[in-house]
C-alpha positions as CSV (number, residue, x, y, z in Angstrom):
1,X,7.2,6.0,-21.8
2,X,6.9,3.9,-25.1
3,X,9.7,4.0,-27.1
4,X,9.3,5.3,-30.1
5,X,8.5,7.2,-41.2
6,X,8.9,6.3,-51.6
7,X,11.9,7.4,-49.5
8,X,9.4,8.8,-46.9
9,X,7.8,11.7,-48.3
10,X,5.9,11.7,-45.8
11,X,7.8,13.7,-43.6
12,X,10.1,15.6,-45.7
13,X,7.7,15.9,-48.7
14,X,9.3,16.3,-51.8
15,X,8.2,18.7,-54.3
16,X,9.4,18.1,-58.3
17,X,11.4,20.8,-59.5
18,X,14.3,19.2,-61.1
19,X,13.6,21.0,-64.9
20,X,14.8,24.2,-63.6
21,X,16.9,23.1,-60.1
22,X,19.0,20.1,-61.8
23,X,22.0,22.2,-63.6
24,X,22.3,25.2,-60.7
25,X,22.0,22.8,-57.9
26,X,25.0,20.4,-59.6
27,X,27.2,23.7,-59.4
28,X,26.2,24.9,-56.4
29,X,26.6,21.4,-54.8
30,X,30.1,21.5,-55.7
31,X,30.9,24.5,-54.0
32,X,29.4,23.7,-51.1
33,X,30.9,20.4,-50.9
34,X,34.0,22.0,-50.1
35,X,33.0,23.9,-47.5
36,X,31.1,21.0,-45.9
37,X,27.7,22.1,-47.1
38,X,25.4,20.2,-49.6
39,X,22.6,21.5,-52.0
40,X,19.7,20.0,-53.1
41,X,16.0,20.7,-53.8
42,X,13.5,20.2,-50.9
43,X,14.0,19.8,-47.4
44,X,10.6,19.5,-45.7
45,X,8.9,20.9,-48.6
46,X,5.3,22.2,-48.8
47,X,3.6,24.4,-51.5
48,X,3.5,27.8,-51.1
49,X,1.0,29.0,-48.5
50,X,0.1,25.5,-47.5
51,X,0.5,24.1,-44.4
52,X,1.8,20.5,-43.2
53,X,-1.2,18.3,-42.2
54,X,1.0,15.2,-41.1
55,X,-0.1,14.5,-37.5
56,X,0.7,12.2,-34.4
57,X,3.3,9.7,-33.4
58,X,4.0,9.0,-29.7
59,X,4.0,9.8,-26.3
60,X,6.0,12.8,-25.2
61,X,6.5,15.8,-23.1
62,X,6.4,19.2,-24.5
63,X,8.4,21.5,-22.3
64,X,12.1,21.7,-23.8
65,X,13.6,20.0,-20.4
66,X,11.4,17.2,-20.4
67,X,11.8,16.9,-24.1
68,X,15.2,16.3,-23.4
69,X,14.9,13.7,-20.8
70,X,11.9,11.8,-23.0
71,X,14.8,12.0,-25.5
72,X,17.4,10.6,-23.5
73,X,15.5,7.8,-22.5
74,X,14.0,7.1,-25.7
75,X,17.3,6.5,-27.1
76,X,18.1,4.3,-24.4
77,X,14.4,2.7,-24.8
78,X,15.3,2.8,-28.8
79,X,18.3,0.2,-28.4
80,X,17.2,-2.0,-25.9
81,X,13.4,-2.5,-28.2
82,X,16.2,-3.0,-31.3
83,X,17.9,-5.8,-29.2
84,X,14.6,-7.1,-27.9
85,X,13.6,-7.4,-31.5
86,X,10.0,-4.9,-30.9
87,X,8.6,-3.4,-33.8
88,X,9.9,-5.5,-36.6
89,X,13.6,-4.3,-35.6
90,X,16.5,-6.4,-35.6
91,X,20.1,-6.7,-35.2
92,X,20.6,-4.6,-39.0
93,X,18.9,-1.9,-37.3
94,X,20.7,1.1,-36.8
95,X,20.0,4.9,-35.9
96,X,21.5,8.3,-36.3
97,X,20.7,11.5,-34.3
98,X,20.0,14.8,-36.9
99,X,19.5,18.4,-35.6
100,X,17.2,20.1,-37.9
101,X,17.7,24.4,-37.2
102,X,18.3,22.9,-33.1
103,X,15.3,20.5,-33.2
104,X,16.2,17.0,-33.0
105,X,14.9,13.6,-34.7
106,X,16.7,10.4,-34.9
107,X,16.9,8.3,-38.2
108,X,16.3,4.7,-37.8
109,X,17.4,2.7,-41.0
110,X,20.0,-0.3,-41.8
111,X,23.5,-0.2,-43.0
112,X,24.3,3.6,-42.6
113,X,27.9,4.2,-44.5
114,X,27.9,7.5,-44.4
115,X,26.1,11.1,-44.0
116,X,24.5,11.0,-47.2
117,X,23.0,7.5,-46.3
118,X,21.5,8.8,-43.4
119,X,19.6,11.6,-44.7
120,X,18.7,9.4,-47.8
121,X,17.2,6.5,-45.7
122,X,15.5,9.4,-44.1
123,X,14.0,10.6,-46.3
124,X,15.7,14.1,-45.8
125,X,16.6,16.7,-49.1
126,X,17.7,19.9,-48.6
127,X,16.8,23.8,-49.9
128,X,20.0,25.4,-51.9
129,X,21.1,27.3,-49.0
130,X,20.8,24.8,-46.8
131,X,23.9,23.4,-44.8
132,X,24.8,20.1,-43.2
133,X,27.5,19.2,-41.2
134,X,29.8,17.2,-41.5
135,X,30.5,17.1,-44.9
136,X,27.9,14.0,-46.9
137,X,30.8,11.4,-47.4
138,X,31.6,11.3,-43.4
139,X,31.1,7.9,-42.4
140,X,28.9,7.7,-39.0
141,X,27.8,5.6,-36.5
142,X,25.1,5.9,-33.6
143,X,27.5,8.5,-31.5
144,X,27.4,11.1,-34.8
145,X,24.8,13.9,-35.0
146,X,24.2,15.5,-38.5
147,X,23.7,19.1,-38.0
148,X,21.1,20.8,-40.6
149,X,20.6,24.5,-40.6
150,X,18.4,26.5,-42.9
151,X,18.1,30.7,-42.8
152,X,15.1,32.2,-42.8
153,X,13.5,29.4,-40.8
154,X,11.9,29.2,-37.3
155,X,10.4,26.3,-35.1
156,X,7.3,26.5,-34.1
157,X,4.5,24.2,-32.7
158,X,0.8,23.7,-32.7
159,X,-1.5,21.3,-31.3
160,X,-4.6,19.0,-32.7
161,X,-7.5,17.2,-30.9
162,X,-7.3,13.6,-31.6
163,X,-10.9,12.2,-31.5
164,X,-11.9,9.8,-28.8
165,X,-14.0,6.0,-29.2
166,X,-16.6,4.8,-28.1
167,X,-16.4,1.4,-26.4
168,X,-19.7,-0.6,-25.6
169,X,-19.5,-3.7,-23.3
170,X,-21.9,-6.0,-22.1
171,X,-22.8,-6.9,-18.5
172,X,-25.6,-8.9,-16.5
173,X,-25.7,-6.4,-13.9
174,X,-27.9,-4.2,-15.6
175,X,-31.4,-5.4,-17.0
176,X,-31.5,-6.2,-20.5
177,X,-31.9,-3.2,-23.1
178,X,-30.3,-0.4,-20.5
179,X,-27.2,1.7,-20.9
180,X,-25.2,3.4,-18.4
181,X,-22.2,5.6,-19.2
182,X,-19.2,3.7,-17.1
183,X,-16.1,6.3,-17.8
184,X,-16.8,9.7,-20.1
185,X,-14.3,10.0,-23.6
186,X,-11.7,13.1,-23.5
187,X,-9.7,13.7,-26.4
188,X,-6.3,13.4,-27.1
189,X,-3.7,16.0,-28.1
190,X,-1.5,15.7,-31.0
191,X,1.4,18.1,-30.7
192,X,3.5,18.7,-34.1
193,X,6.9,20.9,-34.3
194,X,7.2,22.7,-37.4
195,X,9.8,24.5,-39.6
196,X,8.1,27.7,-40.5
197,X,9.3,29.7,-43.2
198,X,7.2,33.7,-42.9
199,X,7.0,36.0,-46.3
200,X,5.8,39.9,-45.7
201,X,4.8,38.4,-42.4
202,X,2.8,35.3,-44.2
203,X,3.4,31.8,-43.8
204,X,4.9,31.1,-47.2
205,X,5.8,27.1,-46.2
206,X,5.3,24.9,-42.7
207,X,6.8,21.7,-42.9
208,X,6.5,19.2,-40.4
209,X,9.7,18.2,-38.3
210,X,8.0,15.6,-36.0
211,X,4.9,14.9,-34.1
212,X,4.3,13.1,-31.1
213,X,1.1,12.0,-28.8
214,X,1.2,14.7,-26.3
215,X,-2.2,13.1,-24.4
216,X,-3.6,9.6,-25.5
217,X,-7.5,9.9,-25.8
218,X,-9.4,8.1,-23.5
219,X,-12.3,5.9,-24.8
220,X,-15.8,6.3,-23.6
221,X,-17.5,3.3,-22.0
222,X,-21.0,2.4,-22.2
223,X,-22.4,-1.0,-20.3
224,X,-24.8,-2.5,-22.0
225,X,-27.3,-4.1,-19.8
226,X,-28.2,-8.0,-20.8
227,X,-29.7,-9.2,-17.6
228,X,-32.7,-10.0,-16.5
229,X,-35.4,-7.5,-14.5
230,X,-36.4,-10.3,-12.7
231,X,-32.7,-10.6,-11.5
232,X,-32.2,-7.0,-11.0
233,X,-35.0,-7.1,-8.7
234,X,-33.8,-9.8,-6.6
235,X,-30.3,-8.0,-6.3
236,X,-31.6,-5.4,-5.1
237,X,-33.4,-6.4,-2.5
238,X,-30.4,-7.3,-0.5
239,X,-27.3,-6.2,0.4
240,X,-25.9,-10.1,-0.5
241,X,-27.0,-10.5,-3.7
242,X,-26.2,-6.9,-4.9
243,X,-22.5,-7.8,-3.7
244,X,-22.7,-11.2,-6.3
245,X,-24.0,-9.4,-9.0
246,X,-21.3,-6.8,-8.8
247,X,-19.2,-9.3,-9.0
248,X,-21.0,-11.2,-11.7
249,X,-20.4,-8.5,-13.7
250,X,-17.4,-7.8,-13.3
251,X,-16.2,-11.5,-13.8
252,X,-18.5,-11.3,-17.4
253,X,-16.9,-8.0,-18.4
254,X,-13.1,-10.0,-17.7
255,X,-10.9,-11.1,-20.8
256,X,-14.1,-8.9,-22.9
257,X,-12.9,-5.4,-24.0
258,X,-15.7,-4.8,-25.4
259,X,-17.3,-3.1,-28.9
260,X,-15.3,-0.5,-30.2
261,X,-17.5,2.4,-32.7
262,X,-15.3,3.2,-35.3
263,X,-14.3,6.8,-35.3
264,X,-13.0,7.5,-38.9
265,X,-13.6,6.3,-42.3
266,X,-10.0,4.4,-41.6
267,X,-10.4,2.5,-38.5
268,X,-14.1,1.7,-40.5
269,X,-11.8,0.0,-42.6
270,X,-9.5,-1.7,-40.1
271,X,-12.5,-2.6,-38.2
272,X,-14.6,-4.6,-41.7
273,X,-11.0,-6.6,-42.2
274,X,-10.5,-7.7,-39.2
275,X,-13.4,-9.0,-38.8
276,X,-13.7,-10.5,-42.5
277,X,-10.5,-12.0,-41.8
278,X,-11.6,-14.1,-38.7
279,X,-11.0,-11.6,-35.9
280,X,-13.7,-9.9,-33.3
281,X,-14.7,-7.0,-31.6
282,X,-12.4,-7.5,-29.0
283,X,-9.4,-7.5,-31.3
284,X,-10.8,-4.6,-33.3
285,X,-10.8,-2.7,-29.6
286,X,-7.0,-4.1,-28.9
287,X,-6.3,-2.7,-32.3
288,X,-7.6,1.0,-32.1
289,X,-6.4,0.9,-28.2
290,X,-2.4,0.3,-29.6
291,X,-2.2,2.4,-32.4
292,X,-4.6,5.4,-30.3
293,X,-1.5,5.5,-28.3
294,X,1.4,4.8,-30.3
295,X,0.9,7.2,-33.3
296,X,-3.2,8.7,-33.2
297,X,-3.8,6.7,-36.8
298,X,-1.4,8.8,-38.6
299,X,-0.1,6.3,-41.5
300,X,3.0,9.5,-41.7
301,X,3.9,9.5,-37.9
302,X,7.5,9.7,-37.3
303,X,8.6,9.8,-33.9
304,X,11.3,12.1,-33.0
305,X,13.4,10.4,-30.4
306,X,13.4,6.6,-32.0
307,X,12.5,7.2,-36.0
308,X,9.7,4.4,-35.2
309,X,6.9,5.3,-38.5
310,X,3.7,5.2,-39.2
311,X,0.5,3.6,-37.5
312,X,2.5,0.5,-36.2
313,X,5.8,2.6,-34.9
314,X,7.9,0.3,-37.0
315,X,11.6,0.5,-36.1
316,X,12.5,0.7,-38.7
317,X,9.3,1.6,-41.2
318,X,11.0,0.2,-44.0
319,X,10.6,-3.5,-42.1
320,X,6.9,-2.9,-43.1
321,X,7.9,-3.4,-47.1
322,X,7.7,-7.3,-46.1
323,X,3.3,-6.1,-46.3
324,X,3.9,-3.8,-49.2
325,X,5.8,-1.7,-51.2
326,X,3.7,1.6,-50.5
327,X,3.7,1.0,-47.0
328,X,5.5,4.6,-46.5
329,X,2.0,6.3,-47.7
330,X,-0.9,2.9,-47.2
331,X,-2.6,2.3,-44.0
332,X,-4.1,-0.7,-45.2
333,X,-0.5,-2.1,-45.9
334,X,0.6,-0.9,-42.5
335,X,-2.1,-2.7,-40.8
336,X,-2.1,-5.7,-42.1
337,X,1.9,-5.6,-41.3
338,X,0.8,-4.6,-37.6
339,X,-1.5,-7.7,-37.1
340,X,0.9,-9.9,-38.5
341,X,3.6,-8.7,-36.2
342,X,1.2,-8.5,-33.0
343,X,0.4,-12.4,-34.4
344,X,4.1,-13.3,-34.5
345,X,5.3,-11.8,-31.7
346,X,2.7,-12.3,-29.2
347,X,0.4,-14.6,-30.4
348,X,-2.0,-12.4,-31.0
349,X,-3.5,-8.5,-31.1
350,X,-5.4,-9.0,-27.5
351,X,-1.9,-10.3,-27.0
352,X,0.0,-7.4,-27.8
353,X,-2.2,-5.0,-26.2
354,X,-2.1,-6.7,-22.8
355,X,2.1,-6.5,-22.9
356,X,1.5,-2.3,-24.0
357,X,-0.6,-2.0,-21.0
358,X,2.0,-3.6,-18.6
359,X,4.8,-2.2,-21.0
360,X,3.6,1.1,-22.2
361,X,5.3,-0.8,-25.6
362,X,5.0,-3.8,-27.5
């Protein structure tokens, strides 16, 4: 289970209202205040009748008990990757646990004072009649939970294909100019929770709590043939040789993982840098592997259980500033922070990806 978003609008969107909100929500945050409640304008925010389209993040169960458990050890998960230095994170890095109408995310950021730090680091506003508990100036630390509750509100979920690849890789074992299909693709599911606010029975906003990688998708693999007929012939007609060129191929096919087929007009992109920037194919195919499985190429992602964001899962995203200033909203920024960090870390992106498939995490 891999451990797993300008403040981030990404997840709690913020829509401008402050010519008519600034003077009422001044008083009303005052008398809130004293009660342990705090007023503001957005929390989640979408337009009317528009939905949230932020997708994917991590690996996860979906029933509430296992969510639980994934949760758990996540957290666990979360501090040893923090001590391990993973994602970017270092000793700074820090996490607090808010409950958003009894769903649950944790905020990753650095130097958390108090409540207020938390929910700004996260990215978090709040609705007028929205309540949060314990009161902003409580000072916290990774034990606290910040408890958020809005009226009118439900959690709800809903699901998303995320497309599959298509991987291509050359072997001997088949004569030159063939294909055969090695493993068929199945997509992946995305699954997102929601807060879900219904007027005369219409959805009037849906704002995205988190999102996870329910099911990673599974590429499909062609084999491209490159041998010779004259050589197929010959294995053929024995048992023996048949044997060796099995096992020529699969000795050509080791240490190559093949040509990856863009699926999007973003991991196009990703694909046309890497390779203008002295990469291959094989490192392209490393590339789209990771971030398939750690956040389904959503540049938004925030995981639930760890606060890692975006494509990368940085913990926390903010460490990805070092590739960019709009690297809350900019793939291109976050990718070129991911290859830099696969680079420093590991040596390289192959190297990365061959620690997440022992790992499940890099």
């Amino acid at each position: 289970m891999t451990s797993h978003r300008k403040e981030k609008a990404s997840i709690f969107k913020r829509v401008t209202r402050r010519q008519w909100i600034r003077s009422g929500a001044i008083v009303a945050a005052a008398a809130l205040l004293v009660t342990g409640g705090f007023v503001s304008r957005d929390f989640y925010k979408t337009n009317v009748n528009r939905t949230s389209t932020s997708t994917i993040s991590a690996y996860s169960a979906t029933k509430s008990d296992e969510v639980d458990q994934f949760q758990a050890a996540s957290r666990g998960e979360l501090r040893d990757d923090i001590k391990a230095g993973r994602r970017g994170a270092d000793a700074n890095t820090s996490y607090v646990k808010v409950v958003i109408n009894g769903n649950s995310r944790v905020v990753l950021g650095e130097n958390f004072t108090d409540v207020k730090s938390v929910l700004q680091q996260g990215g978090i506003t709040l609705e007028p009649e929205d309540t949060v508990s314990p009161a902003l100036n409580t000072k916290v630390n990774e034990s606290t939970t910040i408890t958020i509750e809005r009226a009118g509100s439900t959690i709800e979920t809903s699901e998303k294909a995320i497309p599959f690849n298509t991987v291509e890789k050359k072997t001997d074992a088949l004569p030159e100019g063939t294909k055969k299909v090695q493993e068929e693709g199945e997509k992946g599911i995305m699954e997102m929770t929601n807060l879900v606010t219904k007027a005369g029975g219409k959805i009037a906003e849906s704002n995205t709590i988190s999102s996870w990688v329910k099911k990673a998708p599974k590429s499909k693999v062609i084999l491209i043939g490159t041998g010779s007929t004259q050589s197929q012939s010959t294995g053929s007609s024995s048992s023996g040789s048949s044997s060796n060129s099995g096992s020529s191929s699969s000795s050509s096919d080791s240490g190559n993982l093949g040509t990856t087929v863009p699926a999007s007009e973003m991991q196009k992109w990703a694909h046309d840098y890497l390779l203008a920037n002295g990469y291959n194919e094989s490192d392209f195919t490393a590339t789209v592997y990771i971030i398939n499985h750690e956040s389904g190429w959503d540049p938004t992602a925030t995981n639930p259980s760890s606060g890692a964001y975006g494509l990368p899962q940085a913990l926390p995203g903010s460490k990805m500033a070092s590739a960019g200033a709009d690297w809350q909203t900019n793939y291109q920024t976050q990718l070129k922070w991911f290859l830099s960090y696969c680079n420093e870390r590991y040596g390289s992106v192959q190297g990365a990806y061959n620690y997440w498939l022992s790992n499940h995490s890099y």
